[in-house]
C-alpha positions in Angstrom: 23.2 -21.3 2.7 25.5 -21.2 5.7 22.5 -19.9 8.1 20.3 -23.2 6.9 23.5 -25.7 7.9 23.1 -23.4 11.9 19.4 -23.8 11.8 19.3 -27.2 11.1 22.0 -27.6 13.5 20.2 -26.1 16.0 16.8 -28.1 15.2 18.8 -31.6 15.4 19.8 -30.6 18.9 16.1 -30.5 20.0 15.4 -26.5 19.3 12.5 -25.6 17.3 13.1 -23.2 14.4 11.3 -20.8 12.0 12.3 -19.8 8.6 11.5 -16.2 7.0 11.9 -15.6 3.4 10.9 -13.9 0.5 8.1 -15.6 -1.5 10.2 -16.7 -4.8 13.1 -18.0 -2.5 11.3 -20.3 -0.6 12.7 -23.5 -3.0 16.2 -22.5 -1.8 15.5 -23.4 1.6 12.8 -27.1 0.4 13.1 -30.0 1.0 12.9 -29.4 5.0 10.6 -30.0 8.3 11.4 -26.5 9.6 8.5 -24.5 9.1 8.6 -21.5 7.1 7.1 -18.0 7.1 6.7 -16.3 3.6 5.9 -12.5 2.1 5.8 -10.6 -1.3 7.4 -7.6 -2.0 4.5 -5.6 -3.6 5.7 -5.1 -7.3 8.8 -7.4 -7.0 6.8 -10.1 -9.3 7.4 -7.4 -12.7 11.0 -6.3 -11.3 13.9 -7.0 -13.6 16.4 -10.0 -12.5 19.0 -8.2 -11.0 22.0 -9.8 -13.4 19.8 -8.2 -16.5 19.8 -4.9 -14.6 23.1 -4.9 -13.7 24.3 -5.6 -17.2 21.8 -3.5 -19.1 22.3 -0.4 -17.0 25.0 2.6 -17.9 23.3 4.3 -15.3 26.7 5.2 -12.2 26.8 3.1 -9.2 25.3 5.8 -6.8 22.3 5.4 -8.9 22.5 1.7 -9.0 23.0 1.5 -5.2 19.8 3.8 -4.7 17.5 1.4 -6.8 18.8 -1.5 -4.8 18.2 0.3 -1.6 14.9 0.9 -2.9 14.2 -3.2 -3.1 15.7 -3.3 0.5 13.5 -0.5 1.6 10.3 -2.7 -0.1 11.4 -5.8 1.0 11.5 -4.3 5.0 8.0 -3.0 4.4 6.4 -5.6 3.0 7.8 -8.2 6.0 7.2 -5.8 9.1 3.5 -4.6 7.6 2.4 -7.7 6.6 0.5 -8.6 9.2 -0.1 -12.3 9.1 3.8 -12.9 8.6 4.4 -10.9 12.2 1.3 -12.5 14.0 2.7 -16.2 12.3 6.5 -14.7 14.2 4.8 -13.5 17.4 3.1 -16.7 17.8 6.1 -19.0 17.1 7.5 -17.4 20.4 11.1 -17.3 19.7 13.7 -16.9 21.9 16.5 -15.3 19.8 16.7 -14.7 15.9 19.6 -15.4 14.0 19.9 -13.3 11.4 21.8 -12.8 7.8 23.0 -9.3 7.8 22.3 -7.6 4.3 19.8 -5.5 4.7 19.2 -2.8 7.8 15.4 -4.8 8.0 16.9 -7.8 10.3 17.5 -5.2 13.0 14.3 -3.5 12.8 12.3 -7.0 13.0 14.2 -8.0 16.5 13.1 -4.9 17.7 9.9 -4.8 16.6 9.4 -8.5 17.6 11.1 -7.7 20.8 13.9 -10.3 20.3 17.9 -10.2 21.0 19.4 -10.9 17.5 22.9 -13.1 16.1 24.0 -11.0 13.2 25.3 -13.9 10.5 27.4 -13.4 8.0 27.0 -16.0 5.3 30.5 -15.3 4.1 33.0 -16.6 6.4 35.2 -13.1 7.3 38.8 -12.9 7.7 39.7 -9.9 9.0 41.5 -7.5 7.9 41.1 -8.3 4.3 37.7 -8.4 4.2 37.6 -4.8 5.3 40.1 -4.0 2.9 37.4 -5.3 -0.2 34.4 -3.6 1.5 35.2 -1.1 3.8 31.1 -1.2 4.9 31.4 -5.0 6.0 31.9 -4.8 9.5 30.4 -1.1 10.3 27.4 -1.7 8.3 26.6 -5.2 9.7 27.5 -4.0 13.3 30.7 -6.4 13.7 33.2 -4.9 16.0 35.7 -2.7 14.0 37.4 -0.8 16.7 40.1 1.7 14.4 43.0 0.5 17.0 43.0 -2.9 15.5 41.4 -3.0 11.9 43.4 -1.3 9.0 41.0 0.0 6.6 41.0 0.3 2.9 43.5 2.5 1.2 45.8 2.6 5.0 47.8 -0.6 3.0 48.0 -2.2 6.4 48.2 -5.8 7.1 48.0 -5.8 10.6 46.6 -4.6 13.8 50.1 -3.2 14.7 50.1 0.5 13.7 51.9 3.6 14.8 50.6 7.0 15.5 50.5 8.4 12.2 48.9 5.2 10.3 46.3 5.0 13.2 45.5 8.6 12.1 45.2 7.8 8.5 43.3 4.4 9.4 41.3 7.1 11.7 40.6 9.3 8.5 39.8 6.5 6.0 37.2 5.2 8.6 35.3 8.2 8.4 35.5 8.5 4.8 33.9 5.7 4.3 31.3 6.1 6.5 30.0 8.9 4.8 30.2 6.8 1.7 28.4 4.5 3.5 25.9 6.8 5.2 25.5 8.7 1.6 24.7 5.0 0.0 22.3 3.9 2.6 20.7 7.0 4.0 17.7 6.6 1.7 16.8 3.2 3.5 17.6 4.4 6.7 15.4 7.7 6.4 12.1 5.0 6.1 12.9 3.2 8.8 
């Protein structure tokens, strides 16, 4: 995990740290002296392992998407209302939260813990290809993605150099996918 390599980067350069995680992954992140802040997902414990679900399923990917928004959506509510989790995060007094980016639920817990947030992605981005494999990466995980510069999928640009009429088809494609993207996620986004 590329954020535990910054934390513990950041703790042997005298900063204290706090780890967050989901009750079954806490192992990923033992053995270490950073302390760590746990929470259940009520009902994940009876859940099927996403790999059988994925391969088991003939259901279409809209449908797939939704169910895996719907773990999202109960993952963000079990953090922000359990309450001894945010009184254990309020107390450790944190300055800033770094944060992995997949879910919408690292945004809403720096605001609701009042805290300017590092969006991390733990899969080291080069632009624009990145974009060009999911066109949600950047938009969806608030990285800059100004349409002057990055060629979105489909536009079969390589470069930031564009004329008139590819910056209006990069223009188009953007928007495209955003209402994929705002059609995909709107169901987690409508709880929060």
């Amino acid at each position: 995990m590329n954020a535990r390599k910054i934390a513990e980067e950041v703790r042997r350069r005298g900063h204290e740290v706090l780890y967050v995680a989901l009750s079954p992954d806490v192992h990923i992140l033992e053995p270490t002296t950073i302390p760590i802040v746990s929470y259940d997902i009520p009902g994940v414990n009876n859940a099927v392992p996403m790999p059988e679900w994925r391969i088991k399923s003939t259901t279409p990917w809209r449908e797939l998407w939704r169910g895996l928004n719907g773990i999202m959506k109960d993952a963000c509510e079990g953090l922000v209302s359990n309450e001894t989790a945010m009184q254990q995060m309020k107390a450790f007094g944190a300055d800033v939260m770094l944060a992995e980016m997949f879910t919408p639920c690292s945004a809403l817990l720096a605001h609701k813990l009042d805290l300017p947030w590092i969006n991390h992605w733990p899969i080291a981005q080069v632009e624009p290809h990145f974009t060009s494999l999911w066109p949600a990466s950047n938009r969806r995980l608030f990285q800059p993605n100004p349409l002057a510069y990055f060629p979105q999928f489909k536009t079969r640009s390589t470069t930031q150099m564009m004329g008139l009429w590819k910056r209006l088809e990069n223009f188009f494609w953007y928007w495209r996918y955003a209402l994929d993207d705002w059609l995909v996620h709107s169901d987690v986004v409508q709880t929060l």
